[in-house]
N, C-alpha and C positions, 0 to 999 in steps of 0.2 A: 504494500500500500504506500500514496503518497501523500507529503503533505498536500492541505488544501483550504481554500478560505471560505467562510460560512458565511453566508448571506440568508435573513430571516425578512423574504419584503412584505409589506404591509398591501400592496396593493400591484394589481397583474401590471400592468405598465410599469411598474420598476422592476418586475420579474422578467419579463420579455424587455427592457432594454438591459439586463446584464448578460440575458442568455444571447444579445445579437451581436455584443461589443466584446463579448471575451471568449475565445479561443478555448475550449479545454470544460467550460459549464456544464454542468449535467442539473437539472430540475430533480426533485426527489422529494415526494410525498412521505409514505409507508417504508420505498427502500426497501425490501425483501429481496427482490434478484439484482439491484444494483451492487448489496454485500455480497452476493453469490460472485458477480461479476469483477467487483472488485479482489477477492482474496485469490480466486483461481489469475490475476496479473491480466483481464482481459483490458478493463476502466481504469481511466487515468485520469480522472476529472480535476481541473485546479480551483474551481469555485462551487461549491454544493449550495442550492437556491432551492431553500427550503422553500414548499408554496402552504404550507398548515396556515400560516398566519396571512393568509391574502382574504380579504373578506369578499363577501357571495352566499350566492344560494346554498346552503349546506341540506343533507341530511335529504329526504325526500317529500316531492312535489306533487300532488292532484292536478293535474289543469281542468279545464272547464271540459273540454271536450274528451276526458277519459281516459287520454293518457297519462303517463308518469314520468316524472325527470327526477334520476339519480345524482345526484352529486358525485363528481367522479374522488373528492375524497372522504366520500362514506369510506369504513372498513369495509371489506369481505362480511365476514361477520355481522357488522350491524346490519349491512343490506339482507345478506342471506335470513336471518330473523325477525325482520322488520312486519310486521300483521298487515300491510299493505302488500309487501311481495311473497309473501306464507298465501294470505287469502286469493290473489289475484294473479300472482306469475309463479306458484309453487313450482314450476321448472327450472325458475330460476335458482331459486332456493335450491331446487335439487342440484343442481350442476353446480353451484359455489361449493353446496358442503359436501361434494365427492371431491374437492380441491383439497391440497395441501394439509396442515394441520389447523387445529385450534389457534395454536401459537400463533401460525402464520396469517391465521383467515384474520384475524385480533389487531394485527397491524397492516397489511395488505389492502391499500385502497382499491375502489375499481378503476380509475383511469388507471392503475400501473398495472392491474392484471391484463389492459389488454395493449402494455409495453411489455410486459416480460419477451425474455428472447428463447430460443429451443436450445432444447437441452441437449441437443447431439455432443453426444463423449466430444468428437475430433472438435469440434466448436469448442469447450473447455479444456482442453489441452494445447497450451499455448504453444506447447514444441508439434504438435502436428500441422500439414497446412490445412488451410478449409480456406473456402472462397468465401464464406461470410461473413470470417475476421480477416482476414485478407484478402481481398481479391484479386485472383489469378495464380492464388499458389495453389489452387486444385483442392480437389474434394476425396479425399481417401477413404470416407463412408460408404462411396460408388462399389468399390473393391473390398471393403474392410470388413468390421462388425457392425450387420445394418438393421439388427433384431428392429430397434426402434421406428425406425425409416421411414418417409413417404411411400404410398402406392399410389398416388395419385397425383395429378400436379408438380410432380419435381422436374426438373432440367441436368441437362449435363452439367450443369454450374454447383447444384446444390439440391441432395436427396432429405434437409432436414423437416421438422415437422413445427407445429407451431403447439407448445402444452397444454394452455388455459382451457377448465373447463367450465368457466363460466362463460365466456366468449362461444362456445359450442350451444349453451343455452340462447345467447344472446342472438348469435343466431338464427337459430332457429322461430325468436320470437319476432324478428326482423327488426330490433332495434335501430337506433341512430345515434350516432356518436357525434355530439357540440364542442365546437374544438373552438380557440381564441389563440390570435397572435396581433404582431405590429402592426399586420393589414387587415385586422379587425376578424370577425365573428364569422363562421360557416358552421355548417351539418354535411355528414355526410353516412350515407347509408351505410349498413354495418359491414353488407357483402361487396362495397369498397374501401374497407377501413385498413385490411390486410393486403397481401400482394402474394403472389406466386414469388419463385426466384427466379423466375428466367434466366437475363442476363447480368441481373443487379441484385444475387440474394443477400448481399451487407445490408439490402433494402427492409425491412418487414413488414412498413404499413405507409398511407400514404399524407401521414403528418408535413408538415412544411413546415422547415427551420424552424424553431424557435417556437411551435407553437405549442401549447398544451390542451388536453384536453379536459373541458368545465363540467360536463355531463354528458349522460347517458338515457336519452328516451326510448321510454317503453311504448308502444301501441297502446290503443285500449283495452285490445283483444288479448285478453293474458293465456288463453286455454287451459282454465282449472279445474274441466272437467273430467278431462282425456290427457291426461300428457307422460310422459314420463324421460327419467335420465338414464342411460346403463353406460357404469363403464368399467371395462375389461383391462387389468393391470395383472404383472407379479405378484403382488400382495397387496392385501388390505391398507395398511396403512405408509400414506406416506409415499404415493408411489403415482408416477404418469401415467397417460392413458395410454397401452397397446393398439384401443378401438376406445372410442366412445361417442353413446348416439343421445340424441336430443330427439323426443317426436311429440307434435304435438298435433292433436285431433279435434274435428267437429264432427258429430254423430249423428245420425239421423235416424232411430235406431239401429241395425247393424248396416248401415251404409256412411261412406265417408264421405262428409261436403264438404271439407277443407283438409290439407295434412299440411306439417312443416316436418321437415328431418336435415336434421343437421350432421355432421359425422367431425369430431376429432380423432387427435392420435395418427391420424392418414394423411396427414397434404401438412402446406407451409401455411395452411390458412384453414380457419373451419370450410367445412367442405358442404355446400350445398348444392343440390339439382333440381329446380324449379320443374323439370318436364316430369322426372319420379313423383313429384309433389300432384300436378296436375293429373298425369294418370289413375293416382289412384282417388280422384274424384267419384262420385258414383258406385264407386268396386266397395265390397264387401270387405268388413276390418274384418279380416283374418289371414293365417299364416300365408298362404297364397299367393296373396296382391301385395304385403311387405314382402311375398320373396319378388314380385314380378318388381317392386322399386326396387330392389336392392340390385335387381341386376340392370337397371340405368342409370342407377350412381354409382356401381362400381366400375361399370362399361371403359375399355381402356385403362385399366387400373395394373400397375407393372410390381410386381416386387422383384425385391434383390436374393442373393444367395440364403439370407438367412428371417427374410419377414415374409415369402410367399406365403406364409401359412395367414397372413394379415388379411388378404383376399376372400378366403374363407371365413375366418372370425366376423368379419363386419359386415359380408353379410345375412352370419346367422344372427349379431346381434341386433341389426335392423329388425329380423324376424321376431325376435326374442323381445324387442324393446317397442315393437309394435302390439304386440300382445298386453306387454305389461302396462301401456299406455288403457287399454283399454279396462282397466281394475288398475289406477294409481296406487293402490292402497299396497298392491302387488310387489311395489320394487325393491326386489332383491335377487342377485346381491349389487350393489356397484352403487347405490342411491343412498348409502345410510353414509352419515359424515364420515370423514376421514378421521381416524385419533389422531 
């Protein structure tokens, strides 16, 4: 680690003019994967711009028209518990508390869950190359140990995955991420917030300099009555997604009039397919028609030497997480919090 100097601004325009004037700044709410990033030598930040103390909208928002804005420095935690997102976006809830730990969820704001970077070993290991921390010293995940790996959306450049499983939730609900910088205020939808890797995977999302982001809107439509989260790891606790699916339903009785499916653990980005979604319009919820989407979001889906088996996993657990969508009360195992 290096020295570095603290800056605690009171207001976003003193935060975005240090983060545009100085070389080296890193913004830092919560700080959970920025320590990750700092100890393994990846960050080298020379001024830390704490934003706790910028005042704003905190904590969460009704609007008139039924949607909800999150404060993107609520905790994990407080949002995941919160009797607005329990009663109204319980998927959300489900897919925070299959995240990290308690400890982590506690400090963990959501604008930085959906900055954390992938956790590919060779990305963490500073003597290996990767095209993510360096670009153009190559990708030795392509060839190496790629249990974890993309099957879907990777490039020659970069086979890594994107972790958060609240972002797979958010997804799925079709969120909107409010982002502020020096050239003022946008939105941007959630399935542009991330990026594939093409030929820029140093890239992850499509933030511009210097900006941060203020919140997160919800729809109105939270799907609390149909939905569920599965996701598929090495163990219980403490551990990333292999596969993880987000689905969420409208029913008519056993006919579907709307679906969302989201898929982590597979791509550099949560992974949706709008046409699987539409198909199974009209179709009958059962095992059948989630296996008939699961085979048009896995469509083109590549594994390496050692994650083929990933292919298969995601989409029995489409099937599986389609089921269980339909009896939320159902999910297990992958939906009860992480210790």
């Amino acid at each position: 680690m290096n020295n570095f100097d603290y800056l605690h601004p009171a207001t976003a325009d003193e935060a975005f003019d240090k983060s545009n004037t100085t070389d080296g700044a890193v913004y830092v709410a919560g700080g959970t994967n920025i320590i990750d990033l700092w100890k393994y030598d990846l960050l080298h930040p020379s001024v830390m711009i704490d934003l706790n103390g910028i005042s704003g909208e905190k904590g969460i928002k009704e609007n008139e028209d039924g949607s909800v804005l999150l404060s993107a420095l609520m905790t994990n935690a407080e949002t995941a518990y919160h009797p607005v997102i329990e009663g109204r976006y319980p998927l959300l809830s489900r897919g925070i508390l299959a995240g990290a730990s308690p400890q982590i969820r506690n400090m963990a704001t959501n604008g930085g869950n959906l900055l954390q970077r992938t956790r590919c070993y060779y990305f963490y290991d500073s003597n290996s190359p990767c095209n993510k921390r360096l670009p153009g010293s190559g990708c030795p995940a392509r060839e190496g140990y790629n249990r974890i790996h993309a099957i879907l959306g990777a490039s020659e450049q970069c086979i890594a995955v994107f972790p958060s499983d609240m972002c797979v939730a958010l997804a799925a609900l079709d969120a909107t991420v409010h982002v502020s910088g020096l050239t003022g205020n946008r939105s941007i939808g959630f399935e542009d917030f991330h990026r594939l890797p093409g030929d820029t995977p140093e890239i992850d999302n499509n933030l511009k300099y210097g900006e941060v982001i203020t919140g997160i809107e919800l729809p109105a439509k939270g799907f609390a009555k149909n939905y569920a989260y599965l996701k598929l790891r090495d163990r219980h606790s403490y551990a990333f997604a292999l596969v993880s699916v987000a689905i969420a339903l409208e029913l008519d009785e056993n006919h579907i009039t709307e679906a969302r499916i989201a898929l982590g653990g597979v791509a550099h980005k949560p992974w949706r397919i709008k046409e699987a979604e539409e198909m199974l319009k009209g179709k009958s919820a059962d095992a059948a028609s989630f296996a008939d989407a699961a085979d048009i979001i896995l469509a083109g889906a590549q594994g390496f030497e050692h994650n083929h088996f990933k292919i298969e996993l995601a989409k029995r657990a489409v099937i599986r997480c389609g089921l269980m969508a339909l009896e939320p009360e159902s999910q297990l195992p992958g939906a009860q919090p992480s210790l």
